[in-house]
C-alpha positions in Angstrom: 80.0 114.8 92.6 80.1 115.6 88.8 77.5 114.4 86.6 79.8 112.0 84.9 80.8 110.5 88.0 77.5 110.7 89.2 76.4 108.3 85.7 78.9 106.0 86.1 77.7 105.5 89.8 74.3 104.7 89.1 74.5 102.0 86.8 76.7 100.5 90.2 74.0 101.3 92.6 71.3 99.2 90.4 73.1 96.5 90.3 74.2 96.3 94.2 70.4 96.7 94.5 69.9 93.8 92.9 72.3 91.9 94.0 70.8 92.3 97.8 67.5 91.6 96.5 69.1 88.2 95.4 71.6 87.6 98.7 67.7 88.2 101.0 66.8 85.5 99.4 69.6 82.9 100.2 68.7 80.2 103.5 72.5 79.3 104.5 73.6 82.2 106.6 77.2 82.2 106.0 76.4 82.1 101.7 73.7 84.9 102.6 76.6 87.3 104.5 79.2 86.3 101.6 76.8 87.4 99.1 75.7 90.9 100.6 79.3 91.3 101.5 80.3 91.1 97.5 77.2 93.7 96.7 78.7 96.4 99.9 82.1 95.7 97.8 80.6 97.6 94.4 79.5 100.3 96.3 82.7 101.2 97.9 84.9 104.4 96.0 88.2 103.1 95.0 91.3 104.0 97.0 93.0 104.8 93.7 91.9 105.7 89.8 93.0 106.7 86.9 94.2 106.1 83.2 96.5 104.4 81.5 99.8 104.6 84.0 100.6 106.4 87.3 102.6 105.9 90.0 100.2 105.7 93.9 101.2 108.0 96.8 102.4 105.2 99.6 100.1 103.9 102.2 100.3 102.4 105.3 98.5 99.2 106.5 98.4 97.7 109.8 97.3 94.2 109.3 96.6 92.3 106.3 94.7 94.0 103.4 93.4 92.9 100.3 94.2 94.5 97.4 91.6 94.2 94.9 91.9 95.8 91.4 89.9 96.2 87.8 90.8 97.5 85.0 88.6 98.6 81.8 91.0 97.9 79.1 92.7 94.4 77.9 96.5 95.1 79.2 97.1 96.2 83.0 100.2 95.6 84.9 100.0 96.3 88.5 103.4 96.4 90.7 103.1 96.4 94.7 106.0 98.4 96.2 107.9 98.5 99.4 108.4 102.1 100.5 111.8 101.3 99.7 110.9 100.4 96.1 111.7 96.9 96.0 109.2 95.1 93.9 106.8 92.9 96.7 104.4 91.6 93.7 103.8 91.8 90.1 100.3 91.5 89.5 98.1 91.6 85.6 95.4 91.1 84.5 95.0 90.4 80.4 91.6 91.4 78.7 90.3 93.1 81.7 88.2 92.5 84.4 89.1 92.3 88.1 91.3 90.6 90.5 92.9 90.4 94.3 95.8 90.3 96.1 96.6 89.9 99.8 98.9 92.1 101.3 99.9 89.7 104.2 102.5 92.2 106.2 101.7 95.5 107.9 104.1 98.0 106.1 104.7 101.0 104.1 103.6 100.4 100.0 103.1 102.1 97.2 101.8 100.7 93.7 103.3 101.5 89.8 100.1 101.4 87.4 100.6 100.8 83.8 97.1 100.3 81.9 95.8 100.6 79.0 92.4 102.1 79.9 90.6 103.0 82.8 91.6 101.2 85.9 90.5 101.5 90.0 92.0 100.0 93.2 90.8 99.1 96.1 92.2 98.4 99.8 90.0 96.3 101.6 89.9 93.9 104.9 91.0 90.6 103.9 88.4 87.9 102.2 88.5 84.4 103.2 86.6 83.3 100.1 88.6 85.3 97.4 92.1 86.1 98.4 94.2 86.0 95.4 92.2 85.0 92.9 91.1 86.1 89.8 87.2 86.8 89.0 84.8 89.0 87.0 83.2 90.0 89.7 83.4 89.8 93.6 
């Protein structure tokens, strides 16, 4: 790990700490797993990063995925891809933060990134409190 990843991951860490300092102390079980679910999700590297725009290698999923994305900058356009490059989703997000998707189908995908900043991607099991929705934090 380089020491400039290593800085950006530590600021991450503190606050997942937090955050499960804060879930231990929920009573309702099911709000208690959503919580430390959300702080696991921070600590997980991103399937894909970069800057400004780029084009993913393709993946595979199986069963339905969630796609979740953030971006560092105030313009980032996000397009979901069939292996045979027909567009499946056009996805933004305008003065930054983060958002999801769900890729209902197994398939072949691949995404074109056009930001204007820093951006990361994730590919996670489905949420059944946050599928396709917009938020500043998950």
């Amino acid at each position: 790990m380089t020491l400039t990843a290593f800085a950006a991951a530590a600021p991450a860490k503190a606050q997942a700490q937090d955050d499960m300092r804060t879930c231990a102390a929920i009573a309702d079980n099911a709000e208690r797993l959503a919580c430390f679910d959300s702080a696991v999700r921070k600590l997980t590297a991103p399937k894909f990063e970069g800057r400004l725009s780029t084009t993913t290698e393709r993946f595979h999923i199986d069963q339905p995925t969630q796609l979740r994305y953030e971006s560092d900058g105030p313009i980032f356009v996000l397009y979901l891809k069939a292996d045979d490059g027909s567009i499946i989703q056009n996805l933004h997000i305008g003065g930054g933060g983060q958002a999801t998707y769900l890729i209902e189908n197994p398939g072949t995908y691949f995404l074109d990134v056009s930001g204007s900043e820093t951006w990361r991607i994730w590919l996670e099991p489905p949420s059944t409190t946050n599928a396709n929705q917009r938020g500043p934090s998950l």
